[in-house]
C-alpha positions as CSV (number, residue, x, y, z in Angstrom):
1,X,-9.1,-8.3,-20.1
2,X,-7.1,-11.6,-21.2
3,X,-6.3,-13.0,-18.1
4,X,-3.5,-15.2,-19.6
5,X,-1.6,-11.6,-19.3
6,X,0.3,-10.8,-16.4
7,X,-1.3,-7.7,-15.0
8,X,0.1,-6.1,-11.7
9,X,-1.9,-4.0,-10.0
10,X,-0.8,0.0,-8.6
11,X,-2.3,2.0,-5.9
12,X,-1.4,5.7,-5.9
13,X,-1.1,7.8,-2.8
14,X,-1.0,10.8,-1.9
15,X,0.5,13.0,-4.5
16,X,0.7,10.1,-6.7
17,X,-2.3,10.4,-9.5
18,X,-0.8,9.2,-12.5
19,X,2.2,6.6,-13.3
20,X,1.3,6.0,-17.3
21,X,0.6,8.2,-20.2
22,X,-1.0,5.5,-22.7
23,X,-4.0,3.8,-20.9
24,X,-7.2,2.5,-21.3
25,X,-9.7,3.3,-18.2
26,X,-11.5,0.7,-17.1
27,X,-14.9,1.7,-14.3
28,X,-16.0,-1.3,-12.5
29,X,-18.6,-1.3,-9.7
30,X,-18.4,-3.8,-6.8
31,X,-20.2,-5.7,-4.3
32,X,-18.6,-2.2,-1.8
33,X,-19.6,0.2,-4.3
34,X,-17.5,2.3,-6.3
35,X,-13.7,2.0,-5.9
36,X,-12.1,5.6,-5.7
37,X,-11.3,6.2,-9.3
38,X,-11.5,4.0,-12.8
39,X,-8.6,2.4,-13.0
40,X,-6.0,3.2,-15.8
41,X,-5.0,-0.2,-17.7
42,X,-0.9,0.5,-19.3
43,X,1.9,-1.6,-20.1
44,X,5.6,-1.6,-18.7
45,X,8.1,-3.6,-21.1
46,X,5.5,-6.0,-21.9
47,X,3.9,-6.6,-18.3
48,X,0.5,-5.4,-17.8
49,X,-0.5,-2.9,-15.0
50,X,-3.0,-1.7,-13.5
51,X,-3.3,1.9,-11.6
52,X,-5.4,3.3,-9.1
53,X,-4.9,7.0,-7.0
54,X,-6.6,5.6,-3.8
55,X,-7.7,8.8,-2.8
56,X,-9.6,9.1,-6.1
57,X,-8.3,11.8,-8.8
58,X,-8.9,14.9,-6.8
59,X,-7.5,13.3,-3.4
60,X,-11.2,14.3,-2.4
61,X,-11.1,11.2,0.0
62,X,-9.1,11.4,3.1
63,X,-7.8,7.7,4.2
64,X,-10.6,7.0,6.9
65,X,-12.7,7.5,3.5
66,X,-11.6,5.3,1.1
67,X,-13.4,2.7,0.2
68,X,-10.4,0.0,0.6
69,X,-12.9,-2.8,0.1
70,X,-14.3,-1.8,-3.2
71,X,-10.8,-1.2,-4.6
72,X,-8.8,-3.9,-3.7
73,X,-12.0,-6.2,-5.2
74,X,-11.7,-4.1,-8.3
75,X,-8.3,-5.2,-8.8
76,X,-9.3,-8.7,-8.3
77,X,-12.2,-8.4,-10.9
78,X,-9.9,-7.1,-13.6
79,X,-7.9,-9.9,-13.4
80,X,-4.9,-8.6,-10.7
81,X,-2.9,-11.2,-8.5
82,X,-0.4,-8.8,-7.3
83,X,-0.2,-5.3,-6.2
84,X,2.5,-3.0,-5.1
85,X,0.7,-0.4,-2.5
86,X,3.5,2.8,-2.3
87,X,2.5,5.5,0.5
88,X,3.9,8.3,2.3
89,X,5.0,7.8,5.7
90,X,6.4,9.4,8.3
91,X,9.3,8.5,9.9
92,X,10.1,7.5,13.6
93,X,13.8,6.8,13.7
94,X,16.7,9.5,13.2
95,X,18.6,7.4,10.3
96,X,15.1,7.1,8.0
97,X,16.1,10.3,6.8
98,X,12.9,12.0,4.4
99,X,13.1,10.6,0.8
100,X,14.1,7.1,1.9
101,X,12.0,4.4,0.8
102,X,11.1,1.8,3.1
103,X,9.5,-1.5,1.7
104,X,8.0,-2.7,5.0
105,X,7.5,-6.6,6.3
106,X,4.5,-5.8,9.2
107,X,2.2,-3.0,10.4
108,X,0.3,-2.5,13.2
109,X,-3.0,-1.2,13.3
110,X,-4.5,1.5,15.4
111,X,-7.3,2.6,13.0
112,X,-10.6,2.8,14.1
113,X,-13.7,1.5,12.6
114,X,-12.5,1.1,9.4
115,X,-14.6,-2.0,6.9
116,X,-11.4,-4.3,7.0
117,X,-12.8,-8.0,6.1
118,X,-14.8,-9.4,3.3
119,X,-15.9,-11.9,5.6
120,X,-18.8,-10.3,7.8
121,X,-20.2,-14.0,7.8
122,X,-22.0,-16.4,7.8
123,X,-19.4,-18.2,6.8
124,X,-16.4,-17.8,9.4
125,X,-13.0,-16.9,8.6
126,X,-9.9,-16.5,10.4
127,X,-6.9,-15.6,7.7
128,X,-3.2,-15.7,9.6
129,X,-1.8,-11.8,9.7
130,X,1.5,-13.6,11.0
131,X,3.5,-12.2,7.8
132,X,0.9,-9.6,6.2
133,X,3.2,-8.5,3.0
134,X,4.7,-10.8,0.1
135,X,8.2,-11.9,0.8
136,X,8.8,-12.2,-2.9
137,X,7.4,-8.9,-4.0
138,X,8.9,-6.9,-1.5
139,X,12.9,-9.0,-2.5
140,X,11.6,-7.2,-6.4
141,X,11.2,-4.3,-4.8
142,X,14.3,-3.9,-3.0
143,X,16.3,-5.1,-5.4
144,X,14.9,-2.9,-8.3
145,X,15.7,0.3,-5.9
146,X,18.9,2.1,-4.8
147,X,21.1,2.9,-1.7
148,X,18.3,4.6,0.2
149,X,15.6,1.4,0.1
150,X,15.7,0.0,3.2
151,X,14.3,-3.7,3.4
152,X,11.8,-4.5,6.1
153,X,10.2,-2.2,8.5
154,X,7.4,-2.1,10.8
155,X,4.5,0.6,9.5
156,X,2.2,1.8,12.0
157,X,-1.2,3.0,10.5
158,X,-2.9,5.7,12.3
159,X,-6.5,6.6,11.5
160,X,-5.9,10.2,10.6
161,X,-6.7,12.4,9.2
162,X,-5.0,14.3,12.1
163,X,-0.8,13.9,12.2
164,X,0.2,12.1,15.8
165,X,0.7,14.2,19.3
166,X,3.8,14.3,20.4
167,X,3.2,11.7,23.1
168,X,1.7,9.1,20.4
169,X,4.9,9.5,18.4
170,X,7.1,8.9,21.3
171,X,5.0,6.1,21.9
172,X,5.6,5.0,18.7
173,X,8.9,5.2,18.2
174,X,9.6,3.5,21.8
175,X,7.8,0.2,20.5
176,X,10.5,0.2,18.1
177,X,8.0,0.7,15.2
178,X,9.6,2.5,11.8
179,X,7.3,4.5,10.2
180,X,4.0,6.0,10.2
181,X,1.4,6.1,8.0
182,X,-2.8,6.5,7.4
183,X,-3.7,3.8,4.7
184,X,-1.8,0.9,4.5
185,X,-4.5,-0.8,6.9
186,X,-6.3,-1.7,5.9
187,X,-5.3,-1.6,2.1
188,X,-2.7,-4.6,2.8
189,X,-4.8,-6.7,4.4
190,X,-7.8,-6.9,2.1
191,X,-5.7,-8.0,-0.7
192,X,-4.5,-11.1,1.8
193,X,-7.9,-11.9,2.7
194,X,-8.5,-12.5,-1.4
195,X,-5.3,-14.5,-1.8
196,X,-3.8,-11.6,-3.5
197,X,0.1,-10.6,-3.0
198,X,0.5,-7.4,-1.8
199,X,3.7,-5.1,-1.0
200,X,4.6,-1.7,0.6
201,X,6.6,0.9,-0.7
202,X,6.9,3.7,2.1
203,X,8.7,7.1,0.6
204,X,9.8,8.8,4.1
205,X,8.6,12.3,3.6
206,X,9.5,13.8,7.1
207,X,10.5,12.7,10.9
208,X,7.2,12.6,13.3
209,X,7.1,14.8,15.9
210,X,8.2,12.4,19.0
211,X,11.7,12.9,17.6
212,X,13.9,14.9,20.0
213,X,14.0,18.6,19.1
214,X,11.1,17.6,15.4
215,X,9.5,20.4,14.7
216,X,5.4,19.7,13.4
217,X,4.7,18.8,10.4
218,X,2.7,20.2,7.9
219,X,0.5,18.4,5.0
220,X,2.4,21.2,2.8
221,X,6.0,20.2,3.7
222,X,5.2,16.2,3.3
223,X,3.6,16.8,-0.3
224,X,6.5,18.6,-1.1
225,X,8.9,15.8,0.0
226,X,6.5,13.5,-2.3
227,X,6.6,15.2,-5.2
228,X,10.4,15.7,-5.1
229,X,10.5,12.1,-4.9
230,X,8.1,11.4,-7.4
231,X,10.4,10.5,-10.1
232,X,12.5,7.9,-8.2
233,X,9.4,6.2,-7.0
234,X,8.1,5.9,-10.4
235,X,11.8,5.0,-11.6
236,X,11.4,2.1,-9.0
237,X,8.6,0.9,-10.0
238,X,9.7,0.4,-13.6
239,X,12.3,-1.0,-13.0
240,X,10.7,-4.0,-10.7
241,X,7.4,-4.0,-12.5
242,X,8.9,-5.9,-15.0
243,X,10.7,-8.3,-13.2
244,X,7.3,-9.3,-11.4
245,X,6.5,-13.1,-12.7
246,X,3.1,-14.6,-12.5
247,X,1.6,-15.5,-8.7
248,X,3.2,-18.4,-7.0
249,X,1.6,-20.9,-5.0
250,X,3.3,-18.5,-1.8
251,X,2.0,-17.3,1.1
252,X,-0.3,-14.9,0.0
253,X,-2.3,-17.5,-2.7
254,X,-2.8,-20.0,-0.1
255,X,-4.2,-17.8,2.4
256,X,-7.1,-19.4,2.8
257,X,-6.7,-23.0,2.5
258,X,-6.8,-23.0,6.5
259,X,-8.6,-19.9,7.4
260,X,-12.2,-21.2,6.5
261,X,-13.8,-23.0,9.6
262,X,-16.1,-25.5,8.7
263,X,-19.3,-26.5,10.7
């Protein structure tokens, strides 16, 4: 891969398996092992990009199954600075109706278990989670979309692959939190921890059940949301893919210039 080419990286979720027709695959193994598919090399009006279904081709691996590590360095080795992560979500306030599209600013993680660092040591590092998406990528994304992309949110990543009780839902939505969701922790993360920007696209596709008078969800009803909404999130990401520039010296690049602790 010329690395002089701007190449943005894509990771499909669920329900998401393709995004371009003319590709070149590309298998890369990693210091993690395998990531969860090849990934499929295309172009968008002259900008490179890279896609990845992070729950492989099949969605044969549920989120606490992924192999987040392996694919977010598989990004990196192709030559990928930034990446736009889109995932379904629930949502946990009345006016993020299903089929909104929430490009959120923090999460909060209630995962368990879960390899989340490359840095298992020795050498100690302590990267700053204070603002965990890139600012710029998420203004793209925003301003790429329509009436019904909401800027900012709080995404609360459960560890599945069970939906919430009632009671953790309420919970939930009394912190204030927006939306919830299975795999954007710790997807996000990883990418800061290589300097990489990241952003979040979360399509809405139904209310959790700590809303008054929600009924339960089922993994039927939420695909079926997705896949109505397929076309605008691909629409949304053609449009903004383009308008993604080279990686800045932001936030996410100079994530560790004060992270490392030195003996």
């Amino acid at each position: 891969m010329d690395s002089a080419r701007q190449l943005v990286g894509v990771f499909g979720g669920s329900g998401f398996y393709s995004f371009l027709d003319d590709v070149e695959e590309v298998a890369l193994d990693t210091p993690y092992g395998p990531p969860s598919a090849r990934i499929r090399v295309g172009e968008i009006e002259g900008t490179s990009v890279a896609f990845m279904p992070r729950h492989g081709d099949e969605h044969a691996l549920p989120p606490h199954r992924i192999n987040y590590r392996a694919n977010v360095w598989a990004m990196r080795q192709l030559g990928v600075r930034r990446i736009i992560g889109p995932s379904a979500c629930g949502s946990l306030k009345p006016e993020l109706e299903p089929g909104t599209f929430v490009v959120c600013d923090q999460f909060v993680d209630r995962t368990m278990g879960r390899e989340d660092t490359f840095y298992d040591g020795p050498q100690t590092t302590h990267v700053s989670a204070a603002d965990p998406y890139c600012p710029e990528l998420a203004r793209i994304l925003v301003e790429a979309g329509d009436e019904r992309v909401v800027a900012g949110g709080t995404v609360v990543v459960v560890q599945g692959p069970r939906f919430s009780t009632r009671a953790e839902s309420r919970l939930f939505s009394e912190a204030g939190w927006d939306v919830v969701n299975m795999t954007q922790y710790p997807e996000a993360w990883l990418a800061r921890e290589l300097g990489l920007c990241y952003a979040n696209v979360s399509l809405v596709t139904d209310y959790d059940v700590g809303l008054d008078g929600m009924e339960p969800v089922s993994a039927d009803q939420a695909f079926g949301v997705f896949r109505d909404n397929l076309a605008r999130l691909r629409a949304l990401l053609f449009r903004a893919v383009p308008r993604i520039g080279p990686q800045p010296d932001d936030v996410c690049a100079s994530a560790l210039d004060s992270a490392i602790v030195h003996h």
